[in-house]
C-alpha positions in Angstrom: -154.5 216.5 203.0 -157.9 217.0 204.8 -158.4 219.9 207.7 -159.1 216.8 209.8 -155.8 215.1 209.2 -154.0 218.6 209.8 -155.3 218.8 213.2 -154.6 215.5 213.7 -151.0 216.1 213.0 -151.1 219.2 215.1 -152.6 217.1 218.1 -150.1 214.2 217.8 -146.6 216.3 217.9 -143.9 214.4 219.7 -140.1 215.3 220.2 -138.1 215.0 217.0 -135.9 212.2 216.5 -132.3 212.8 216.4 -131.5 210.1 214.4 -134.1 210.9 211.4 -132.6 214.4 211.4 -129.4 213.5 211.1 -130.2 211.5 208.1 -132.1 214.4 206.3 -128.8 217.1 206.7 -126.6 213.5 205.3 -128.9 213.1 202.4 -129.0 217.3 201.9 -124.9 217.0 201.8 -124.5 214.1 199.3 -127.4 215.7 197.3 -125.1 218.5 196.9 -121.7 217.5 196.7 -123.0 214.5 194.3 -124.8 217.2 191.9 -121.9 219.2 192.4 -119.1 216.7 191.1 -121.7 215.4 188.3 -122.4 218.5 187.1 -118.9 219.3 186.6 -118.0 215.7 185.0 -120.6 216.2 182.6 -120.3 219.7 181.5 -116.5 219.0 181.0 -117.4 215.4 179.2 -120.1 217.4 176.6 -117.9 220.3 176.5 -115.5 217.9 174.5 -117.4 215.4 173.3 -120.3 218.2 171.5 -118.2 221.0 171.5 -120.6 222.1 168.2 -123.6 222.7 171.0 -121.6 225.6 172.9 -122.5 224.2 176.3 -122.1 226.0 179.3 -123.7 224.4 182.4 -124.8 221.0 182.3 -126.7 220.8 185.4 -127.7 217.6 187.5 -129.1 217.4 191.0 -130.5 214.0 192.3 -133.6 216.1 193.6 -134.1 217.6 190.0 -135.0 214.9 188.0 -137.8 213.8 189.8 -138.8 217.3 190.4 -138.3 217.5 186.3 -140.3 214.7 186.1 -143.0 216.5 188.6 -143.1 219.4 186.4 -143.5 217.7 182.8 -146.4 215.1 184.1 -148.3 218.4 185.0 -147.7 220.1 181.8 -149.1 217.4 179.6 -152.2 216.6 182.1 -153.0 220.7 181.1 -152.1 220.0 177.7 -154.4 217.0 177.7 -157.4 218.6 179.3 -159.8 219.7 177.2 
């Protein structure tokens, strides 16, 4: 993002649309409510199934993978810099 394009932005602002909203606080809800029922299926399912690991939490988020993902490709472009 260039100063030029922030102005840009800046110059350009319009009314929000209602509609796009909307969609962002549906996908915020089903990002939650489907991390917070997969997170409990699969801590339960390796509790069981790998008791031997003591497991506690199991975590899953639809926004953490990628974010995961995010954070690993930046550790191995350091890594790889030399």
């Amino acid at each position: 993002i260039t100063d030029a394009e922030i102005k840009a932005a800046f110059q350009s602002v319009g009314r929000p649309n209602e509609n796009e909203a909307l969609a962002v606080d549906a996908r915020k809800e089903l990002d939650l409510k489907v991390g917070v029922a997969f997170t409990r299926y699969q801590t339960k399912w390796l509790r069981k199934t790998a008791s031997h690991l003591d497991v506690k939490v199991v975590s899953y988020g639809p926004c953490q993978m990628p974010t995961l993902w995010f954070c690993v490709e930046r550790h191995e472009e350091i890594q790889d810099f030399v």
